[in-house]
C-alpha positions as CSV (number, residue, x, y, z in Angstrom):
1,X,0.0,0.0,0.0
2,X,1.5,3.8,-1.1
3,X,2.2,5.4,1.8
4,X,0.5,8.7,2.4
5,X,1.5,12.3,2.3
6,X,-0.2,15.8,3.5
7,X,0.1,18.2,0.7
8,X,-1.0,21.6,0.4
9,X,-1.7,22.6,-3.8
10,X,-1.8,26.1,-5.6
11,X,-2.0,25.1,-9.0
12,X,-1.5,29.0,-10.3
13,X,-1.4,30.0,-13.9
14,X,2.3,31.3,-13.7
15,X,3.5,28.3,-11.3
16,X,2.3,25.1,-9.4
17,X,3.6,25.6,-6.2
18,X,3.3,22.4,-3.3
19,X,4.0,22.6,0.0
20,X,3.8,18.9,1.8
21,X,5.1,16.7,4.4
22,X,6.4,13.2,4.4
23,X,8.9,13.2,7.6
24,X,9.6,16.4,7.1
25,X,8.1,19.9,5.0
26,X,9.3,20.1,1.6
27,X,8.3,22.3,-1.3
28,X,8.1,21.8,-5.2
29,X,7.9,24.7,-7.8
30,X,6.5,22.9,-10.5
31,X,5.7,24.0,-14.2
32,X,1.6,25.0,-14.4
33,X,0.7,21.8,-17.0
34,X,-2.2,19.8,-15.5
35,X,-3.2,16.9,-17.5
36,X,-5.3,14.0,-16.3
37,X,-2.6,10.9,-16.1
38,X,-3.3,7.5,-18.5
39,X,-3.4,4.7,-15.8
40,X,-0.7,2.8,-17.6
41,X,1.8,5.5,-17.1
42,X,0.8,5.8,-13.5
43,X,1.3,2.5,-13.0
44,X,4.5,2.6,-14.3
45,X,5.4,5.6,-12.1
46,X,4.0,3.3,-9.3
47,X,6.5,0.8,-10.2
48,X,9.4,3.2,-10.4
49,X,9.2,2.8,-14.3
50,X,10.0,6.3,-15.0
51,X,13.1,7.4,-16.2
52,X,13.4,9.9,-13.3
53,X,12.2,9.5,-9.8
54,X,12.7,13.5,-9.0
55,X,9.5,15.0,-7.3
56,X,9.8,17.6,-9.6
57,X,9.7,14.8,-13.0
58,X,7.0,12.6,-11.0
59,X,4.1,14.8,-9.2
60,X,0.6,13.6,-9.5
61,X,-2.6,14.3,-7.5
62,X,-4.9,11.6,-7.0
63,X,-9.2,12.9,-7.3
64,X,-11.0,10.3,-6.7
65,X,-10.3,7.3,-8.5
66,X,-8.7,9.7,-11.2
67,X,-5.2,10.5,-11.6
68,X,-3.8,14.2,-12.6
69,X,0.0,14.9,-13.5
70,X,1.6,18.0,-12.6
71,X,4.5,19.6,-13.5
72,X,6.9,18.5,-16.2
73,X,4.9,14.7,-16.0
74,X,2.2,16.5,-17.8
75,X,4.1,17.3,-20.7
């Protein structure tokens, strides 16, 4: 089971900023892009599949039972 975080999201038109906690606070400064994530490429993020496992290269907000990348993963 994915262990759970506290995050905090202002996805602005200039920025997507996040402030959340996992053991400690951390902040990204992401790139604005939003676009809802394919299940097969989540899965693979899941699965460390991903060429890069950098917060900044793998943010994604689960809605629901839907998945959103954020940041350069939406591009």
């Amino acid at each position: 089971m994915p262990q759970s975080i506290q995050t905090y999201i202002d996805m602005g038109s200039s920025a997507t900023k996040c402030l959340y906690w996992h053991g400690r606070p951390s902040l990204l400064h992401l790139d604005p892009q939003v676009a809802r994530l394919n299940p097969t490429r989540l899965d693979r993020l899941m699965l460390g599949g991903l060429t890069s496992q950098e917060p900044e290269d793998s943010a994604y907000v689960m809605v629901g039972n839907s998945a959103y990348a954020i940041g350069a993963l939406a591009n």
